[in-house]
TORZAVEX-619846 format. One record per atom (N, C-alpha, C): residue in three letters; x negated, y, z. Coordinates in steps of 0.1 Angstrom, whole numbers, plus 5000, padded with zeros to 4 digits. Layout:
<rs>
ALAXYZ;...
</rs>
This chain:
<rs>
UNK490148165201;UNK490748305200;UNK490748385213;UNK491048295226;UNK491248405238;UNK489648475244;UNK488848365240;UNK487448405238;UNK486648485233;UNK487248515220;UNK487148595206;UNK487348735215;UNK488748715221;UNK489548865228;UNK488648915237;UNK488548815243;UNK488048855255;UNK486548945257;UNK486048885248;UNK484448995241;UNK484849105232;UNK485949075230;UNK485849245224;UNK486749335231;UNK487149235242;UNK487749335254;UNK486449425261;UNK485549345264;UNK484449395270;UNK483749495263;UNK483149445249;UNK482949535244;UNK483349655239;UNK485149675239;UNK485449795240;UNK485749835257;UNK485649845262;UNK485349875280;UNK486649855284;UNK487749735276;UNK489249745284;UNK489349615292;UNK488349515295;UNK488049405303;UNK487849465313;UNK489149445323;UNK489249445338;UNK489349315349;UNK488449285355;UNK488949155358;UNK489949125369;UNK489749255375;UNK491049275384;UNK492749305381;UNK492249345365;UNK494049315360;UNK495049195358;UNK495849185368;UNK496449065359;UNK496949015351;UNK497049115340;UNK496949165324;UNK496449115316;UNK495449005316;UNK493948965310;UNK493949015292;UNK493449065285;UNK493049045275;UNK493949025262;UNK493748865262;UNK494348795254;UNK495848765265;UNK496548825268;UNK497448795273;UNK498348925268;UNK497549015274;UNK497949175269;UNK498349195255;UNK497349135245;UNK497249135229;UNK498549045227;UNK499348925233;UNK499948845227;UNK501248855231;UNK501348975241;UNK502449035246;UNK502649195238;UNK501549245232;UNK501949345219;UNK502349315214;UNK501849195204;UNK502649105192;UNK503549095191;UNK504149065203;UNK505649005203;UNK506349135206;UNK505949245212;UNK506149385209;UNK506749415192;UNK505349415188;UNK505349465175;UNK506349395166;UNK506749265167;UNK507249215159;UNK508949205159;UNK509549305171;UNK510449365170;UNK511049485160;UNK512049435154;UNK512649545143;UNK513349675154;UNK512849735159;UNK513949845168;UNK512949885182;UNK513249945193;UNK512549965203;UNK512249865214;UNK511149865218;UNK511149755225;UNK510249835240;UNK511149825249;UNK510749945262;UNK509549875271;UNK509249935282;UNK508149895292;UNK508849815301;UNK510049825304;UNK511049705311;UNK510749625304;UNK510949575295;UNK511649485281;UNK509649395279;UNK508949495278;UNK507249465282;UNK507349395294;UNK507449425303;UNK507349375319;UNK508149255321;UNK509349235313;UNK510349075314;UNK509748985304;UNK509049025294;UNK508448895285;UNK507548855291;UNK506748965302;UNK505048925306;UNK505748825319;UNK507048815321;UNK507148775335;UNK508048625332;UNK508348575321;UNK509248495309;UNK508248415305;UNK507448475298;UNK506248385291;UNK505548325299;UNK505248435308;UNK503748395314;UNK503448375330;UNK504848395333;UNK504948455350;UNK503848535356;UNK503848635343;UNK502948765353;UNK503748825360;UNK503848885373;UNK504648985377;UNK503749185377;UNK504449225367;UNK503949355364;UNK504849465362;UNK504749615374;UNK505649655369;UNK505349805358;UNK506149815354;UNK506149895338;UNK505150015344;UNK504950055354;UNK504350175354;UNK502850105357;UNK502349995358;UNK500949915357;UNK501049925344;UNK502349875338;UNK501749845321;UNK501649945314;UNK501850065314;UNK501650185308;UNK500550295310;UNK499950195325;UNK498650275326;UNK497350155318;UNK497750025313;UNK496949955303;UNK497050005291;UNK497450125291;UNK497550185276;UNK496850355276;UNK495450305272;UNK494750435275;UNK493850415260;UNK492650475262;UNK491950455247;UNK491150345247;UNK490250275257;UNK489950145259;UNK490750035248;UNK492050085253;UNK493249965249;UNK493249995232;UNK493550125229;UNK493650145212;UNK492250085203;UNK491050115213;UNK489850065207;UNK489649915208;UNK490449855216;UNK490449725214;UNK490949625208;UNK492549705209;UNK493449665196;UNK492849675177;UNK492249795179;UNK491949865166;UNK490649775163;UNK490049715171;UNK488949585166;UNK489149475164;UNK490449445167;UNK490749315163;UNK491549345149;UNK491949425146;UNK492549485130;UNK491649495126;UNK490549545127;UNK488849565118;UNK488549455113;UNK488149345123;UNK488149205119;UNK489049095113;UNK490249105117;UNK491049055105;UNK490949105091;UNK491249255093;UNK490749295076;UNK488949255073;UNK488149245080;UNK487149175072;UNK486749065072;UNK487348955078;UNK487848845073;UNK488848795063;UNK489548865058;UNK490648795045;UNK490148675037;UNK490548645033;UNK490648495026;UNK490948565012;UNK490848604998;UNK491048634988;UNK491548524980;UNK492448534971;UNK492648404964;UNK493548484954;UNK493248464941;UNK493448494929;UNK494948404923;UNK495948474918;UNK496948394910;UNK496648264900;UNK495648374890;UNK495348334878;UNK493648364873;UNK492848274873;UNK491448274875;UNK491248404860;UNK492048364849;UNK491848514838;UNK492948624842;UNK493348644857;UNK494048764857;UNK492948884852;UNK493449014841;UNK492449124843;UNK490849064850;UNK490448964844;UNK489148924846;UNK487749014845;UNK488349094835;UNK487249234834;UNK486649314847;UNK487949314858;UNK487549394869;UNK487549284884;UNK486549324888;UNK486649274904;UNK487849274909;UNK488649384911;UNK489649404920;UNK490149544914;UNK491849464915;UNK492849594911;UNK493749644925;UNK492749814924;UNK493349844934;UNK494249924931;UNK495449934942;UNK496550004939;UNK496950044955;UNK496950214955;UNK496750304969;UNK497850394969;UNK499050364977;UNK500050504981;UNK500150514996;UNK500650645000;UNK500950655014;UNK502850665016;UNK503050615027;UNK504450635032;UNK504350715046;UNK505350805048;UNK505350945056;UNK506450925068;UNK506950895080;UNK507550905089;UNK507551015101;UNK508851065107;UNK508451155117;UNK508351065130;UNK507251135139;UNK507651075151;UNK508251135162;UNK508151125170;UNK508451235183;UNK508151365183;UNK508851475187;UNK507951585188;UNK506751565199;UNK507151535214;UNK505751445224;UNK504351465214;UNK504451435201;UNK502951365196;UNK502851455189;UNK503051595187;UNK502551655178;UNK501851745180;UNK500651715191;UNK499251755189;UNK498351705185;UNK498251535186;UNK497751425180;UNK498051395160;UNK499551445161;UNK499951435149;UNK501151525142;UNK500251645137;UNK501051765140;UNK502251775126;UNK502951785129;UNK504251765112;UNK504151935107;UNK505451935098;UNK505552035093;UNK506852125100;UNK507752095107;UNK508052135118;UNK509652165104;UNK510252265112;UNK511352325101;UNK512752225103;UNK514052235094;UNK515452185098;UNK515452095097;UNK514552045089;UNK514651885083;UNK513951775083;UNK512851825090;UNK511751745092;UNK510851785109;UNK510151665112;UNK509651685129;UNK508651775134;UNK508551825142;UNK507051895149;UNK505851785144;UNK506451685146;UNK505651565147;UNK505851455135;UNK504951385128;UNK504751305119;UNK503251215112;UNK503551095109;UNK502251045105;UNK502450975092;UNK501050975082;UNK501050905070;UNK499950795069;UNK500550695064;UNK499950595069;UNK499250535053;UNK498050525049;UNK497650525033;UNK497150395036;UNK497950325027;UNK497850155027;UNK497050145010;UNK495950075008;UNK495150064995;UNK495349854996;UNK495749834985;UNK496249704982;UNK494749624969;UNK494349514971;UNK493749424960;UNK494549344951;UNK495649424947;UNK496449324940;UNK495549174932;UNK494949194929;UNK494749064917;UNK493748944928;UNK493248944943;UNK492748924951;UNK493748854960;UNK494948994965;UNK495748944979;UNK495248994987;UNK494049154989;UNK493249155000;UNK493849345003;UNK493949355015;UNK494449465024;UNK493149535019;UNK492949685015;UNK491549705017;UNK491349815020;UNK492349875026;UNK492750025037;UNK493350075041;UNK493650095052;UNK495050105061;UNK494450215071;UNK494950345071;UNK494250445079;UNK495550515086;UNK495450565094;UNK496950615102;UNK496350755104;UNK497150865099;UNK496451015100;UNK497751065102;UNK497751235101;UNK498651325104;UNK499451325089;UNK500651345093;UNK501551405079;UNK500651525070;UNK500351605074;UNK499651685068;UNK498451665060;UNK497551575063;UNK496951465055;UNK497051475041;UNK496751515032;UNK497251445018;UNK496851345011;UNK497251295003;UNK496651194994;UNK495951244979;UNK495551374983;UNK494851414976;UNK493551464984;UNK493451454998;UNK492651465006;UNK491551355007;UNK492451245010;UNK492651085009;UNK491251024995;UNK491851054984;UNK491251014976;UNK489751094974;UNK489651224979;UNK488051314981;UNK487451204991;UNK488051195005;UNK486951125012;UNK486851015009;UNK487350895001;UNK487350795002;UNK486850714989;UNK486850774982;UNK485750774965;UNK484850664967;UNK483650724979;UNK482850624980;UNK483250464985;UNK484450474987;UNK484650274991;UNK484750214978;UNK484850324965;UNK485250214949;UNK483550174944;UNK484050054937;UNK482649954938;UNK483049934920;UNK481649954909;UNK481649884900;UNK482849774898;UNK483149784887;UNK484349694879;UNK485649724892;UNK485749794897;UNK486849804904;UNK488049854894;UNK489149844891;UNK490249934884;UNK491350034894;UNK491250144898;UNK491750174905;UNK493150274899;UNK494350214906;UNK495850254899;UNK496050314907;UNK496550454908;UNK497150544920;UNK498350614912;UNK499350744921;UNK500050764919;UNK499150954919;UNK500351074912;UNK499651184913;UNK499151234923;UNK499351224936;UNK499351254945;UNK497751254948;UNK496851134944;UNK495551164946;UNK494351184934;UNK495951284924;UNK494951324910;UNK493951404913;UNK492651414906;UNK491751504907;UNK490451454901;UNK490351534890;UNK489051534880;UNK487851524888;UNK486951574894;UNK486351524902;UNK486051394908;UNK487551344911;UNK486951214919;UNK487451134905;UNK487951144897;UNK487951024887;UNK486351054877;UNK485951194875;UNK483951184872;UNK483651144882;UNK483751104896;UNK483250994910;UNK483150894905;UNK484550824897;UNK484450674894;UNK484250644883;UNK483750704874;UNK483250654860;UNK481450634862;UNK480850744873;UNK479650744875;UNK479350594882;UNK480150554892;UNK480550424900;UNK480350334892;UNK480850354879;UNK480950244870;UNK482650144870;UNK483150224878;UNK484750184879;UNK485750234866;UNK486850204871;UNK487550274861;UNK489050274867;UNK490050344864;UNK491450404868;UNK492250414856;UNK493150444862;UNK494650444857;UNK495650544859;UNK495850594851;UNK496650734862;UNK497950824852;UNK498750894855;UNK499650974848;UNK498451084850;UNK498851164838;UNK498251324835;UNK499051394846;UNK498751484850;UNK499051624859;UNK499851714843;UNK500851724848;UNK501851834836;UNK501151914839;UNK500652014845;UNK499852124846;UNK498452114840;UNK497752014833;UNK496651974836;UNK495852014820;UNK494952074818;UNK494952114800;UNK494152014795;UNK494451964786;UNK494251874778;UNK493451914762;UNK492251884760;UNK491651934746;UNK491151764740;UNK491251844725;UNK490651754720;UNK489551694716;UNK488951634708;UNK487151624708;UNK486551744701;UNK486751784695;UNK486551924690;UNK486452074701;UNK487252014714;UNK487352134726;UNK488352214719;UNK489552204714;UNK490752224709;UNK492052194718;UNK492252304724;UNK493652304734;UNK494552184727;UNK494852104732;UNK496152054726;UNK497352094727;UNK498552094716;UNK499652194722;UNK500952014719;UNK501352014732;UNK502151884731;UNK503351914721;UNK503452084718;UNK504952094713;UNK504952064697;UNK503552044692;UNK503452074676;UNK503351904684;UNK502551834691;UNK502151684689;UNK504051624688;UNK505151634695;UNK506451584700;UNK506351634682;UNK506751724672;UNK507351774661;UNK506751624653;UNK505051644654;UNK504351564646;UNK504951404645;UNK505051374661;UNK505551244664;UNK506851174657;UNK507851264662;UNK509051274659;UNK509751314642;UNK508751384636;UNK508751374619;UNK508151254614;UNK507151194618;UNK506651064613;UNK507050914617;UNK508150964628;UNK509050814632;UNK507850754643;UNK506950814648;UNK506150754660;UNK507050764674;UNK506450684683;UNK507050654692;UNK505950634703;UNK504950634700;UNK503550554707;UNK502250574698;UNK501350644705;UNK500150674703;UNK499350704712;UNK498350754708;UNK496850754714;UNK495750834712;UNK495050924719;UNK494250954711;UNK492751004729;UNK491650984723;UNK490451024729;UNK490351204732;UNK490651224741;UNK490651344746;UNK489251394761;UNK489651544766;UNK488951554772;UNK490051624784;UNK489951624794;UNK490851674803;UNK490551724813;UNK490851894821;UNK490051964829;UNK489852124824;UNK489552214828;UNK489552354824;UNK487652364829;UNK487252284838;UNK485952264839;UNK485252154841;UNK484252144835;UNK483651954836;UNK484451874832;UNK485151874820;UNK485851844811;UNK485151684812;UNK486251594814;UNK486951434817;UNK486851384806;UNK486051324797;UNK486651204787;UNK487551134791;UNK488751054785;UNK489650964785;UNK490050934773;UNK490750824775;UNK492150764767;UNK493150834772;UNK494050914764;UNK495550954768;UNK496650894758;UNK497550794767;UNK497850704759;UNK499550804761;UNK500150794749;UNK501150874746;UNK502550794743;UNK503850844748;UNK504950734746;UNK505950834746;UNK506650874736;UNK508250934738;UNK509350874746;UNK509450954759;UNK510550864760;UNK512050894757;UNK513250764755;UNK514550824755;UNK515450954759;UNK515950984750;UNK516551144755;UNK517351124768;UNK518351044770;UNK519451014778;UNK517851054792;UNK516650954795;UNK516050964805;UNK515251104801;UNK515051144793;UNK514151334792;UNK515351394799;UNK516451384795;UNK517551464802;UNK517751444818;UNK518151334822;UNK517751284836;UNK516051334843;UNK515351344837;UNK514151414845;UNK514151584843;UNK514851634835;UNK514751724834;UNK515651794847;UNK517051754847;UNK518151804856;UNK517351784871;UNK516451654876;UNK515851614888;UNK514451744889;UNK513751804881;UNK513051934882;UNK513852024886;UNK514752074875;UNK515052194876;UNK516452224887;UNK516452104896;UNK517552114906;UNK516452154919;UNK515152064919;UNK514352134926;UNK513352264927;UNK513352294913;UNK512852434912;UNK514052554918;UNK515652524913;UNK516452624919;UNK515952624932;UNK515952514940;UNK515852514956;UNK515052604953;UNK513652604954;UNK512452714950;UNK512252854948;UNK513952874942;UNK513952994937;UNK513253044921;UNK512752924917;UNK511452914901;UNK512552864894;UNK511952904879;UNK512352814866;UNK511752724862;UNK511852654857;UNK511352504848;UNK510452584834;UNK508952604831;UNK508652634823;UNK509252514812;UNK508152604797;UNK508552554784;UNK507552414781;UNK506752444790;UNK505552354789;UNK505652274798;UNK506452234806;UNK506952134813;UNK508052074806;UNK508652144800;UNK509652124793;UNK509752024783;UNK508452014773;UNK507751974766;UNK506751834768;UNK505851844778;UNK505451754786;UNK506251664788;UNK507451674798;UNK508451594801;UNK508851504791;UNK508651514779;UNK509151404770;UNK508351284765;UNK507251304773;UNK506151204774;UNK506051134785;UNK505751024787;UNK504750954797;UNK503450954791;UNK502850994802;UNK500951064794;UNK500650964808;UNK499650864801;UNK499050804810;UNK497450854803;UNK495950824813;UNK494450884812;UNK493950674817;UNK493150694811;UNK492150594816;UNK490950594809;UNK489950504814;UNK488850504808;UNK488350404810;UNK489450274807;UNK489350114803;UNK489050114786;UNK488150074777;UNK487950054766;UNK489249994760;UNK489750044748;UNK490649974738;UNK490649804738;UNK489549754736;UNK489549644737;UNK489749564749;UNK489349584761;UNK489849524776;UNK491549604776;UNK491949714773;UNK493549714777;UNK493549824771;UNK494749754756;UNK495149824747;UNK496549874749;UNK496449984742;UNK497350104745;UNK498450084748;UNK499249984739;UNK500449914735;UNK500949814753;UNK499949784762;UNK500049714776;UNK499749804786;UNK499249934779;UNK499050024798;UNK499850074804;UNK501450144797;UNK502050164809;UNK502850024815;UNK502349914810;UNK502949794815;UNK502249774825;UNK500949784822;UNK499949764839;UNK500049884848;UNK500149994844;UNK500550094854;UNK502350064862;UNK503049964857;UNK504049984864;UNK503749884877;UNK502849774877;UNK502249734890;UNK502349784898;UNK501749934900;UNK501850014910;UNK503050014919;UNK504149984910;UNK505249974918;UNK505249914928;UNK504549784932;UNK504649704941;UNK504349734955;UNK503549874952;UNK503149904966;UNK504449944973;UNK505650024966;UNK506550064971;UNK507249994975;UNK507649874966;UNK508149744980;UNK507549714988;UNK506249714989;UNK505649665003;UNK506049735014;UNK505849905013;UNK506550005024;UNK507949955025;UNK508449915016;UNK510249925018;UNK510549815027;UNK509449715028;UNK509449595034;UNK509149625051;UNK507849655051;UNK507349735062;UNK508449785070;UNK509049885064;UNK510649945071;UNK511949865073;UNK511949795063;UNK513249745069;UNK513449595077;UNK512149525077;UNK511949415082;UNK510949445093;UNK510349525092;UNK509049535103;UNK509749655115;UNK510549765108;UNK510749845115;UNK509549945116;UNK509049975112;UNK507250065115;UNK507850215115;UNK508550245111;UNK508450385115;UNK509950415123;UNK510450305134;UNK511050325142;UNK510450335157;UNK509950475160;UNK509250535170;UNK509950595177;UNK510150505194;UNK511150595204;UNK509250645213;UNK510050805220;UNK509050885227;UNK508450755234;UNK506750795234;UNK506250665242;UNK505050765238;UNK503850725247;UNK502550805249;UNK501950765233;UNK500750865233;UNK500050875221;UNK499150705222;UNK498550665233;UNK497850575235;UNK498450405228;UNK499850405236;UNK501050315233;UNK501750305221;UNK501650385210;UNK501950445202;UNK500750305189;UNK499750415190;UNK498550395184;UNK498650205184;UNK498550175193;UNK498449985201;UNK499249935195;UNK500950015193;UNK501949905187;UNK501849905170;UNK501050055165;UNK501250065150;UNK500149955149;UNK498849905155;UNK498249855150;UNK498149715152;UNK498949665161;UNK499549575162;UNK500549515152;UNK501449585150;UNK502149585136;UNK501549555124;UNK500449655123;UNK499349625113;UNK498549425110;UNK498549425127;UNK497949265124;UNK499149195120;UNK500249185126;UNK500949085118;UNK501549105107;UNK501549255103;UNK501749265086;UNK500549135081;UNK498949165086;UNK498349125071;UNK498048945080;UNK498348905088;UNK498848745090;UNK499348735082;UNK501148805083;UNK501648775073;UNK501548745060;UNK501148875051;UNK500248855040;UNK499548755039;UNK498548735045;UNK497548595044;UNK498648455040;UNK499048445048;UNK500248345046;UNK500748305034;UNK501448455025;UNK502148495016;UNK501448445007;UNK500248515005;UNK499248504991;UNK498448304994;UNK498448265001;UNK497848145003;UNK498648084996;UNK500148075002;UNK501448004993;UNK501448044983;UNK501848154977;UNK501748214965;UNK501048144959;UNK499748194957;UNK498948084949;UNK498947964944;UNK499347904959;UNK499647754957;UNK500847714945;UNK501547794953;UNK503247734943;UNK503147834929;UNK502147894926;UNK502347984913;UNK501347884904;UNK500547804907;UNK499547774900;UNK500947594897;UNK501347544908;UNK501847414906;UNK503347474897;UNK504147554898;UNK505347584900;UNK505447714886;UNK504147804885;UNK504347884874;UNK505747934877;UNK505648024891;UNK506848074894;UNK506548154906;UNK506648264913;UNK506348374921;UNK507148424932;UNK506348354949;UNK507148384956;UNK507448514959;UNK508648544960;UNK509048714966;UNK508648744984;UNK507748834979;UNK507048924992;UNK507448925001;UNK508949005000;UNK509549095010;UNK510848955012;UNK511448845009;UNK511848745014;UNK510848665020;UNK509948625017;UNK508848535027;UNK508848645041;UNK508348745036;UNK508248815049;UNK509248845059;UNK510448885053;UNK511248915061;UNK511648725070;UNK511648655062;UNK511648485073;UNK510548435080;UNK509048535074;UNK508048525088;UNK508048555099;UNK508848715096;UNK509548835106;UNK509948735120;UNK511248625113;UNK512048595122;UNK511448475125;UNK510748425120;UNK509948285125;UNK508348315132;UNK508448445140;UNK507248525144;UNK506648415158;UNK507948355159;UNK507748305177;UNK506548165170;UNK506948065162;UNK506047975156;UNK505048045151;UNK504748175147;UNK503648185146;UNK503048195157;UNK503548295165;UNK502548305179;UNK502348245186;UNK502848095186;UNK502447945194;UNK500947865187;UNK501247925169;UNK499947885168;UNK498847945166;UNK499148055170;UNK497648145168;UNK496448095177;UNK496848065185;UNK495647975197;UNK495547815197;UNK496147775185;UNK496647615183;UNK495347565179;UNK494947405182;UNK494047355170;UNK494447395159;UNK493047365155;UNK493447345135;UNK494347245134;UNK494847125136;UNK495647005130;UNK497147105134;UNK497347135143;UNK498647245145;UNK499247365132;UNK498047405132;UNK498247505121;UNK498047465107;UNK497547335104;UNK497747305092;UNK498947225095;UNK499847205105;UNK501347075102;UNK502347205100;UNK501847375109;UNK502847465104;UNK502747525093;UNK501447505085;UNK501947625072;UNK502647505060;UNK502347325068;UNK503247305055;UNK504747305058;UNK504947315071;UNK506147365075;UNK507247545068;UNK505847565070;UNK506047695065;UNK506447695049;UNK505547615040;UNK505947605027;UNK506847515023;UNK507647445030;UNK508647385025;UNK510147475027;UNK509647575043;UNK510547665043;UNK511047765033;UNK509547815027;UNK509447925019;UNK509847905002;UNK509647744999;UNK510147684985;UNK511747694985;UNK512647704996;UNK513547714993;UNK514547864994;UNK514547924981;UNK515348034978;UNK514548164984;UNK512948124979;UNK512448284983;UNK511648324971;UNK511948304960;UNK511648304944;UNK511848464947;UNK510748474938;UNK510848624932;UNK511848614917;UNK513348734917;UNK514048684905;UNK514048764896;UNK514248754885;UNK514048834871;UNK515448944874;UNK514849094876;UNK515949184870;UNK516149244856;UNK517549244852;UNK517549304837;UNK517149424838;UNK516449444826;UNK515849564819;UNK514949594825;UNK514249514834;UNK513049544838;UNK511949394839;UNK510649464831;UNK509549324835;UNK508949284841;UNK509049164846;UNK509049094860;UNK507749064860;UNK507349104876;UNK505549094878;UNK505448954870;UNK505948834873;UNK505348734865;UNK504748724849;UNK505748844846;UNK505648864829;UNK504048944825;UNK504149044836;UNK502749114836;UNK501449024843;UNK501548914851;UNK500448834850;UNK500348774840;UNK501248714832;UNK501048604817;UNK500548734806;UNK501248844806;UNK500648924800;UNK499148964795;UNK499048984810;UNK497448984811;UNK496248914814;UNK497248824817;UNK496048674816;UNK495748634803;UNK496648634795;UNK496648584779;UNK495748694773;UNK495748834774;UNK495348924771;UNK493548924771;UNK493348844785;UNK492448824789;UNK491448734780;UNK492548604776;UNK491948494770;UNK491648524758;UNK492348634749;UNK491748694740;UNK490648774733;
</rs>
């Protein structure tokens, strides 16, 4: 490993041999940076390097090792961990139809004002000059990280999804949230030969095969006189270059139409706007689009696979409260850049970890460890990791069974009422599969 560093010190031009900083010394004193929940200062840098290692360095040396050299060299060792992953599957008939189920949201933090020429915000009472979005794309059915980009708040994820089209590969399934709807790039991935998952845009017109406006308020009368509750029908969607799909259709409970309605129209007052009729209307649906055949995932299981998506939001919630990632005290743009991506490596160590166990104990145990507990006790068991990142192999295989005897006790993913438990959605669709 310090070998490994040390060439890609060079090759990003941050190998000095006159630092007494080296490399792999510098990288394994970020780590232990990054793997602090809270701020961790250039003093605070300067007493581990002089604790661990008896470097003597003082803080204003170590802040001038944080230039772009340093970010390009950090940022290549995150390159290469993400293209090394280890993939490893739950269930060999998980959703077997598709390569890999992707599922892509961003999470938004302000940072300093200092950075908001690098990363300019929206400025105003309630939010920073300065802010970044950080769009994390997940392999769920794999275990595999498969994009982690750090951009400005302004950024969108409908930006996001234009440039990035071309990374979706045949039989991919790609699950997003609205934020990176857009007819265009979903005709991107049918031509790909992929296929998606998506809620309709309430704004979004909807005809039928005939090229017949659909009007949802005669479809809710039709539904609701015939005792339906769930349907389906082959549509086309778009005002131009009209989208084939599946638009899978579900009435939901009044008590929740009433609750989504009061959460619009408390933010339209903000706005100064009304709540149209056609929103109004809409709202009593979950309208999900895909263009997965009936037979690979029937109507009756899609908004059950679209609630997956949820998981990305624990992962951010995890990120924050155990990682700390968007606890940013003023510090250079350079220093900055080094610790988020640093952070980034032992997020997906971690992960690796996670999904290796996982596997293991899901295949013997038919039972699913919880994410955000493994992680949060990797969090605090960081220091064993970082003894063996440079360990023989016999070292690192005596700690991950150490690790898994740790992790068997009381870090179960648990069943909450009135909601179905990812476990339920892999047996779901592994059975679905076998069919």
């Amino acid at each position: 490993m310090p070998e490994k560093l040390q060439r890609k010190a060079v090759e990003c031009g941050f190998y000095k041999r006159s630092s007494k900083l080296l490399p792999a010394k510098f990288f394994d004193l970020l780590l232990h940076s990054a793997s602090i929940n809270g701020q961790f200062s250039l003093s605070k840098f300067s007493c581990e390097a002089a604790v661990s290692s008896g470097i003597s360095i003082t803080k204003q040396a170590l802040d001038g090792r944080f230039d772009q050299t340093a970010v390009s060299f950090v940022k290549s060792v995150l390159e290469d961990q993400l293209n090394n992953q280890i993939g490893q599957t739950l269930e060999a008939d998980f959703l077997k139809k598709f390569g890999r189920v992707r599922i892509k949201d961003s999470t938004r933090f302000d940072l300093p004002d200092r950075l908001k020429d690098k990363f300019p915000g929206f400025g105003g009472k309630i939010t920073s000059e300065a802010g970044t979005s950080i769009q994390y794309e997940f392999d769920i059915k794999n275990g595999k990280m498969l994009d982690l980009d750090i951009t400005s708040v302004k950024r969108t994820d409908y930006q996001d999804a234009g440039e990035k089209v071309s990374d979706i590969e045949k039989g991919d399934l790609v699950i997003r949230d609205l934020g990176y709807f857009s007819s265009d790039v979903l005709k991107q991935i049918m031509i790909q030969e992929a296929f998606f998952l998506s809620r309709l845009k309430m704004k979004m017109l909807v005809f039928d095969e005939d090229l017949n406006e659909i009007s949802f308020s005669k479809l809710y009368t039709r539904m609701t006189k015939n005792n339906f509750a769930h349907t389906e029908m082959k549509v086309l969607i778009g005002k131009k270059g009209k989208v084939p799909v599946r638009l899978i259709i579900d009435i939901i409970p009044d008590e929740v139409y009433q609750k989504r309605l009061r959460i619009i129209e408390k933010e339209n007052k903000k706005k100064g706007c009304k709540t149209s009729d056609e929103y109004k209307i809409r709202a009593r649906f979950n309208l999900l689009i895909t263009n997965v055949e009936t037979k690979d995932l029937p109507s009756e299981q899609v908004y059950c696979l679209y609630k997956i998506r949820w998981q990305i939001e624990l992962i951010f919630k995890t990120w924050k409260s155990v990682c700390g990632i968007h606890k940013i005290h003023p510090m250079s743009y350079h220093r900055l850049m080094c610790l988020l991506y640093a952070k980034f490596i032992l997020i997906l160590i971690n992960n690796q970890i996670i999904n290796l166990l996982q596997c293991n104990f899901y295949k013997r145990n038919n039972a699913l460890l919880s994410r955000s507990k493994c992680f949060s006790t990797l969090m605090n068991y960081f220091y064993k990791t970082r003894e063996v990142l440079n360990a023989p192999k016999r070292q690192i295989v005596e700690y991950m069974h150490e690790i898994a005897a740790l992790l068997s006790k009381n870090h179960w993913l648990e069943k909450r009422k009135d909601r179905v438990n990812y476990v339920e959605i892999i047996e779901l669709f592994t059975l679905q599969s076998n069919n």
